[in-house]
C-alpha positions in Angstrom: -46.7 -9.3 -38.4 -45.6 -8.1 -34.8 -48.8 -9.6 -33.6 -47.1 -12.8 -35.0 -44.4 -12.9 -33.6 -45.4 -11.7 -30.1 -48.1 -14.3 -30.6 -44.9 -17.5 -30.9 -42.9 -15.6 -28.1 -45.8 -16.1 -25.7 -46.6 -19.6 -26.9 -43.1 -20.5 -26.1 -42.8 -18.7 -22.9 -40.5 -16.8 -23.9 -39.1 -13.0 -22.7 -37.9 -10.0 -25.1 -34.6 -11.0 -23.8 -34.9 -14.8 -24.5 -36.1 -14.2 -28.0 -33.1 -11.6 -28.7 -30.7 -14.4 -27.9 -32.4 -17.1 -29.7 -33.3 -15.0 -33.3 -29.1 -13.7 -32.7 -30.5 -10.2 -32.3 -29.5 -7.0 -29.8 -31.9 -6.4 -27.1 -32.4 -2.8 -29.0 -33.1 -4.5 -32.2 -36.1 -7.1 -30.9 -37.3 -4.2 -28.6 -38.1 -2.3 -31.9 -39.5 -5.5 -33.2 -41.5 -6.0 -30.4 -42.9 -2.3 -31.1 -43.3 -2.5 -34.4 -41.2 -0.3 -35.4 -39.0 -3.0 -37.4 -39.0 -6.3 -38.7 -37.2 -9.6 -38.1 -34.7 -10.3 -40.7 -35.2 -13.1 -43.0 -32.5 -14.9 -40.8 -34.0 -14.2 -38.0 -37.6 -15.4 -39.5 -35.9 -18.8 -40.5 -34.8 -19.6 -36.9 -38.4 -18.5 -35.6 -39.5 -21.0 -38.4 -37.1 -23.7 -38.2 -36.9 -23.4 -33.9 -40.5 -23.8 -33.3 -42.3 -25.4 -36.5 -44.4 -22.4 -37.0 -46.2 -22.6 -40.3 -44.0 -20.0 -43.1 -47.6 -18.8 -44.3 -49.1 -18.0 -41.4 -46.4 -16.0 -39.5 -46.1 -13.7 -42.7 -49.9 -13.3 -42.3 -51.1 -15.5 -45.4 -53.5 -17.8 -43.4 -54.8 -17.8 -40.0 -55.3 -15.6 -37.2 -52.7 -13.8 -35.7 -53.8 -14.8 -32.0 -53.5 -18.3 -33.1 -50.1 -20.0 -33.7 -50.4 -22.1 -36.6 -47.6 -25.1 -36.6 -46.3 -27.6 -39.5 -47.4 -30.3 -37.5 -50.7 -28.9 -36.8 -52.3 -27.8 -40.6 -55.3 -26.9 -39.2 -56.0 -24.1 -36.8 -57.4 -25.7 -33.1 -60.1 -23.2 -33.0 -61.2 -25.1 -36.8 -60.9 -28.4 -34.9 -62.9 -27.6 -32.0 -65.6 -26.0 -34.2 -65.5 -29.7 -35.9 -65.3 -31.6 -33.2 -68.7 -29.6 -31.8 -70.8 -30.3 -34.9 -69.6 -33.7 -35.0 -71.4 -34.5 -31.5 -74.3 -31.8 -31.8 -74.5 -34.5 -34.9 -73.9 -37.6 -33.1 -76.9 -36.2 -30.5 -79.4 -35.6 -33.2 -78.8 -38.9 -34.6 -79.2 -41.0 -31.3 -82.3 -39.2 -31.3 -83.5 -40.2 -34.5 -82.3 -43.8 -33.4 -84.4 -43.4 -30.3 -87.7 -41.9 -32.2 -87.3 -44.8 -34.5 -87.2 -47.6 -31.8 -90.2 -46.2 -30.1 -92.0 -45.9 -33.6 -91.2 -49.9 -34.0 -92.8 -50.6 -30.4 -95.6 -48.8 -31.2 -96.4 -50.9 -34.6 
């Protein structure tokens, strides 16, 4: 879960000391956070939430990747879309082709 959460701080440009203030936390408290060593209160994980529209499932590791900040707004992981988005014009490619092969085989008749 640290990876998480370091994972939104970054995302939001935000510094240890930045984050302490926003979650309403000491600077001793996020540092052991940021270490590992202990975790946000559920407070703390509903301002996180609430502040920056992070998906509840993903930050407590239920879907995703932790590298990859999952929003509300955005359901779908970008790496998912991107991997769509590339099959739909490797797709798009092979059927222009197909439309091309088929023109030439009309000429031909």
């Amino acid at each position: 879960m640290t990876e998480r959460i370091i994972a939104v701080l970054k995302a939001k440009n935000l510094n240890q000391k930045s984050a302490a203030q926003l979650l309403k936390l000491s600077g001793a408290k996020m540092s052991k956070v940021m270490s590992g060593e202990q975790t946000l209160s559920g407070e703390a994980f509903g301002i996180l939430i609430n502040e920056f529209d992070i998906h509840p499932n993903w930050i407590f590791g239920y879907i995703g990747h932790a590298d990859e900040v999952m929003y509300m707004s955005n359901l779908i992981p970008e790496s998912e879309l991107q991997k769509k988005d590339k099959e739909i014009q490797e797709l798009k490619l092979e059927l222009g082709d197909v439309y091309k092969q088929l023109a030439e085989e009309r000429r031909n008749k």
